[in-house]
N, C-alpha and C positions, 0 to 999 in steps of 0.2 A: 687695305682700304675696303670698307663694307658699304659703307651711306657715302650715298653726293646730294646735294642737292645744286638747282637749277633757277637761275630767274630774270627776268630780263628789267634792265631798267634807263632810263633816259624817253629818249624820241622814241617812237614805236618806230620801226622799219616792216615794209613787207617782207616776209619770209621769218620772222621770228619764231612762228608756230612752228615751221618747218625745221627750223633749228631746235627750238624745242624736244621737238617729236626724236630726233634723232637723238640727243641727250639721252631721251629716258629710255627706251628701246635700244640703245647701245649696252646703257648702263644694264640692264634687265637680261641682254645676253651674254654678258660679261658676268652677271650673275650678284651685281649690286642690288641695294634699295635707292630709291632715289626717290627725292623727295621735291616737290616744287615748292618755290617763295611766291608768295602773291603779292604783289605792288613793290619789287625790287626790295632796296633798302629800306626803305621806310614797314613796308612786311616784314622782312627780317626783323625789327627792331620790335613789330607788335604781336608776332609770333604767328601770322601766318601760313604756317608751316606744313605741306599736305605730303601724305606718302602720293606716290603716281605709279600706276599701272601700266601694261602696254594700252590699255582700250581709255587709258586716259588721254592716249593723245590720239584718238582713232577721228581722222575725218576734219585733222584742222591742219593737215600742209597746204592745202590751197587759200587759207582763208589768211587776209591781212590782219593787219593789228598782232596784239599777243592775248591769247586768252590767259598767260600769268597773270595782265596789266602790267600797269608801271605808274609809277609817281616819283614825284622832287622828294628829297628827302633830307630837310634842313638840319634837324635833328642829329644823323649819322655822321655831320657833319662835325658833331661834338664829342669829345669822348666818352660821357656817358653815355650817350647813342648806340655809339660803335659795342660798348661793353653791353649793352640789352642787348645787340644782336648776336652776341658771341657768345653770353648767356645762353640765349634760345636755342643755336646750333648745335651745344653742347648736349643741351637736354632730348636733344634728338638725335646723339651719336653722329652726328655729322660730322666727317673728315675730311672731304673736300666739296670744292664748289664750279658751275660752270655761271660764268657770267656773261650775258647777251646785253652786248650794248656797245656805246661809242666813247667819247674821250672822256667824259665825265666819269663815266659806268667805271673804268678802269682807273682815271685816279683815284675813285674811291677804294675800288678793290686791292691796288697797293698799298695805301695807308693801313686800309684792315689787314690785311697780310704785314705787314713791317710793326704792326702792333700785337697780332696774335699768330700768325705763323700756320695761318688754314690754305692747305693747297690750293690755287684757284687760276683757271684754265679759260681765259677770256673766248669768246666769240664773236666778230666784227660786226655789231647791229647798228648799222644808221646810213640816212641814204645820201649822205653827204659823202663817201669815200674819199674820206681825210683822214683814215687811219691809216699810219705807217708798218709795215709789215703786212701787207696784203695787195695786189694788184686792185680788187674789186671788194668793195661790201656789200654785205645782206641789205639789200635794200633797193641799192644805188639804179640795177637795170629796170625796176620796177618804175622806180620814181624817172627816169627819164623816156624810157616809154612813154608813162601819164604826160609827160612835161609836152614830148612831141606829136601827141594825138590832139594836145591842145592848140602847140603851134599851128599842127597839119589845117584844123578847121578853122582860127585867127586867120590865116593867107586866105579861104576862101574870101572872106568878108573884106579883108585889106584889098583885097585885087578888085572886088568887085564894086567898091566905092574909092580908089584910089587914096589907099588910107595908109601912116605910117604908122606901124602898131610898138610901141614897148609892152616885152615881155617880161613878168619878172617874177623867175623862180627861184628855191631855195638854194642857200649858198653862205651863210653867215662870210664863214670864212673861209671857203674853198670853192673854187667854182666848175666842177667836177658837172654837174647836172646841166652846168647853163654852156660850157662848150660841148659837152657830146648830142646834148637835145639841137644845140642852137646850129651844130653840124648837120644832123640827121633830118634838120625841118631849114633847112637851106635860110638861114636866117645874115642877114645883109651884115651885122654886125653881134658882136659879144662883148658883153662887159662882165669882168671879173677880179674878185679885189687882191690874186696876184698880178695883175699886170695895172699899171698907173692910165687912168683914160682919158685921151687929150681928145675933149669936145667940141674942139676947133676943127678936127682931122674928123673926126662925124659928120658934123654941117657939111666940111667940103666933099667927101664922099658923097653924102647925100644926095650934092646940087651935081655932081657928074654924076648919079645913078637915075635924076628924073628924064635924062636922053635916052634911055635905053629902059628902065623901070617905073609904070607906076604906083606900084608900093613897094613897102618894102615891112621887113620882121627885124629889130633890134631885141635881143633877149636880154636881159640885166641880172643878173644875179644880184641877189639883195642886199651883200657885205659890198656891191663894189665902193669906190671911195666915195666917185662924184655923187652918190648917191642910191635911193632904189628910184625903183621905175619911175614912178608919178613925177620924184625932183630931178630926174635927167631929162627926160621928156619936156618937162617946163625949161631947165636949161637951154637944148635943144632948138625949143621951138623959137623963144627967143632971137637966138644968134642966126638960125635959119631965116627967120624975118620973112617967111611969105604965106600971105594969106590964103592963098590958093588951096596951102596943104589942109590937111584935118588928120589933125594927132589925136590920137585914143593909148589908153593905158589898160593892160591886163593883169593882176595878179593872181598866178595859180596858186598860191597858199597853198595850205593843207592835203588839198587833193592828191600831193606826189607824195604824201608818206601813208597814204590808204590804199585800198583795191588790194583783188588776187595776185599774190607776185608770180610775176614773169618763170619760165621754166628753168631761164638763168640763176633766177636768186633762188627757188628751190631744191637745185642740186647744190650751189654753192653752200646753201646753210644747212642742207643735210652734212654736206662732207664737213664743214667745222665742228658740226654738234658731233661727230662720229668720234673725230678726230681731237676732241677735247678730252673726250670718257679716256678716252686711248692714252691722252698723255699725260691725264692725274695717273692711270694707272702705269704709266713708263716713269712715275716719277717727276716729272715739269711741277713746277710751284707756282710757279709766276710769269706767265706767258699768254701771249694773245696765241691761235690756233687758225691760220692763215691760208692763202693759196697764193703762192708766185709762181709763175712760169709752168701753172698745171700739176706744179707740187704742192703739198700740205706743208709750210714749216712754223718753226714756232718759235716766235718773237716775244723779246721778256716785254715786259709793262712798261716798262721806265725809258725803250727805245718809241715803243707804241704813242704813247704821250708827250715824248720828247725832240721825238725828231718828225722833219716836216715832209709832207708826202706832194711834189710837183706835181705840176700838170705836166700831161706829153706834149714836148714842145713842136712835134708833127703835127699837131693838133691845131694851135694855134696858128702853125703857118697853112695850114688846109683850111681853116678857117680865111685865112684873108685871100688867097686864090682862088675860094670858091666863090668871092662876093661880088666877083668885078660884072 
């Protein structure tokens, strides 16, 4: 193997530069070319294609976002799509690939691999940490820091007008960011759309928590069932029945997949991008490039996508003893 190229695509996560960087400076002492994709799949497809240097990635491991970009890429979704990008790759000797991104990024890249057979050595990008085969993602510490500097300054203003605050961060469908923030920012409850949320057991919590508290932090994660924040809160307020309170609603949106990522996501997406170059060139085809238990291992695509990643169920019970 001579050429790799590199690209990330989906959700931006913090520390993808970081990842990045390590990619092409792995590749470059190992004595490859490497080349980056700009705007993931859909670049691939429009020939985006740039050689990269070491001083190409000089001065973006601290910065979020990805300076590859990324976009949706409907197109790849078709087989012509996929054949213009296989085209492109070809015409620039490209023999393998590293892909940064999350569960989308990786069904794509199995299909393209199960149709043309291009080595390709996933990287865990999204700060959802809902990918299987890895303890933690590129992204995940950044975005729950953000999540809990917001909580931390919400409590000021709750405590200080006796106010119940719903928070509600990212989570489609894992709620990874809303119990480690909602642990870290002492938050009275958690709502997550692995666990079923009985609204009834909230109200009553609530009315034994105005003897001892007056306010309080509910975090929401945004896939939970009963809703997001705004339609739980109006539930809530509802069945609570006292005018006395004064409900307010916060959504951190976007915020938690921007900013300098954390020291944690920086060494973590240094060591995948390392750890990728390393296992196109050990041979791996089709595998995410992970860390469990402080090791690097490497989980094929089809476990990554298919199987489902729990929450620590430590978690959840320190969750409800730290609320009383």
């Amino acid at each position: 193997m001579k050429k790799i190229a590199v690209f990330t695509s989906g959700g931006d996560s913090p520390g993808m530069n970081a990842c990045v960087r390590a990619v092409v400076r792995t590749a470059i002492f190992k004595g490859l070319e490497v080349y980056g994709i700009y705007r993931g799949y859909e670049g691939m497809i429009d020939g985006e294609i740039k050689r990269l240097q070491s001083h190409s990635v000089s001065n973006i491991v601290q910065r979020g976002g990805t300076v590859l970009k990324s976009a949706r890429s409907m197109e790849f979704k078709t087989p012509e799509g996929r054949k213009k990008a296989y085209d492109n790759l070809i015409a620039h000797g490209i023999e393998g690939l590293v892909a940064i991104g999350g569960d989308g990024t990786f069904t794509g890249a199995k299909l393209f691999f199960e149709e043309y057979g291009i080595p390709t050595i996933g990287c865990p990008g999204t700060i959802d940490n809902d990918l299987y085969g890895t303890d933690y993602t590129i992204g995940f510490d950044t975005a729950v820091n953000t999540a809990l500097e917001a909580i931390d300054k919400i409590r000021d203003t709750a405590a200080a007008h006796d106010r119940i605050f719903f928070i509600e961060v990212m989570g489609r469908d894992a709620g990874f960011i809303a119990v480690e923030s909602g642990i870290g920012g002492g938050a009275e409850f958690v709502m997550v759309p692995e666990t079923k949320t009985n609204l009834d057991d909230v109200v009553k919590s609530l009315k034994n928590l105005r003897k001892t508290k007056s306010s309080s932090i509910i975090v929401v994660a945004e896939g939970d069932e009963a809703g997001n924040a705004q339609t739980v809160m109006e539930k809530v307020k509802a069945k609570l029945n006292d005018p006395t309170k004064d409900f307010k609603v916060t959504t951190l949106g976007h915020i938690q997949r921007g900013g300098n990522p954390t020291a944690r996501d920086r060494v973590l997406a240094s060591r995948c991008g390392m750890s990728a170059v390393e296992g196109l060139l050990a041979g791996h085809q089709f595998h995410m490039a992970g860390v469990v238990n402080q090791q690097v291992v490497f989980t094929p695509f089809a476990d990554c996508i298919g199987k489902t990643k729990h929450l620590i169920e430590d978690h959840l019970k320190l969750m409800k003893i730290l609320s009383i």
